[in-house]
C-alpha positions in Angstrom: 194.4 134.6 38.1 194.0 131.2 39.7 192.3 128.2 37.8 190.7 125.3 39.5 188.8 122.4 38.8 186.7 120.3 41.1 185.2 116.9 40.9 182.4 116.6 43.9 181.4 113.6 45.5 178.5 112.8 48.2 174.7 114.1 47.8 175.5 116.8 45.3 173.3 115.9 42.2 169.5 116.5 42.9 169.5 119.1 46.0 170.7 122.2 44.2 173.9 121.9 44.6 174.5 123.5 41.0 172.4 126.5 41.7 174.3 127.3 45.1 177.5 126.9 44.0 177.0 129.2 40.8 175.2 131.8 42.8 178.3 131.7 45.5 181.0 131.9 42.0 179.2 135.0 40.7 179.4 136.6 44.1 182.8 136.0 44.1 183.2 137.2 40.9 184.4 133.8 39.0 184.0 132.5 36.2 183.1 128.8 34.8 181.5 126.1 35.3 179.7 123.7 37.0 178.2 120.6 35.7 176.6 116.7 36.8 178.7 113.8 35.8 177.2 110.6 34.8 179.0 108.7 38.0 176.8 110.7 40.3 179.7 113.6 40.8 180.0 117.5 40.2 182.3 118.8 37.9 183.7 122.8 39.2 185.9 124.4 36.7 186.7 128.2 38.2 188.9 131.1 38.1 189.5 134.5 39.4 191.5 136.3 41.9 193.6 133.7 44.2 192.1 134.5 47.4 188.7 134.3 45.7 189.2 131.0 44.5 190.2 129.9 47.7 186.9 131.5 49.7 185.1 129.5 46.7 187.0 126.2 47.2 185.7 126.3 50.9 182.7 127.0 50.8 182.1 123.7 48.1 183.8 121.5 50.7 181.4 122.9 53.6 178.0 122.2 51.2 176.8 125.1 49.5 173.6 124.2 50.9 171.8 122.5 53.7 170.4 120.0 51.7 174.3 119.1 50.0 176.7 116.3 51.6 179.8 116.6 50.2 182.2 113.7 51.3 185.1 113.9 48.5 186.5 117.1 46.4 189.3 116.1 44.0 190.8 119.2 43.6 193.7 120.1 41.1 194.9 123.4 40.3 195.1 124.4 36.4 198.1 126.5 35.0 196.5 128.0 31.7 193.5 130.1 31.4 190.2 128.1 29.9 188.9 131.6 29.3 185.4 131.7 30.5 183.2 134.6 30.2 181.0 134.2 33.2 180.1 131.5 35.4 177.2 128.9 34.0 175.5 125.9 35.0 175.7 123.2 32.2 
């Protein structure tokens, strides 16, 4: 299991990027989060199988969307478990 959190910068808060990114976790079969910050960022919390996480963690640096920008992703790999049931937009 690999655990990852994300802090998104760029367009990412009203074009859907919330919506897109969950719908691309749960196809990939992760679990988490994904939430708006007050400083105009997104916040990604996710884990699941390695490679998974990985296919996840590229596809939020391309844009999840058409509509998305994404200029900065401050990534930093977890060691423990948050425990998550299923993936949710918060």
């Amino acid at each position: 299991m690999k655990c990852v959190q994300m802090i998104v910068g760029g367009k990412v808060q009203g074009v859907g990027f919330r919506l897109s990114a969950a719908e691309i976790a749960r196809n990939l079969e992760l679990v988490g989060f994904v939430r708006n910050e007050a400083d105009g960022t997104v916040r990604v919390d996710a884990e699941g199988d390695p490679d998974r996480v990985e296919q996840f963690i590229q596809q939020i640096r391309k844009g999840p969307n058409t509509f998305v920008k994404v200029k900065q992703v401050d990534l930093k790999y977890l060691e423990k478990q948050q425990g998550f049931k299923r993936f949710e937009v918060r």
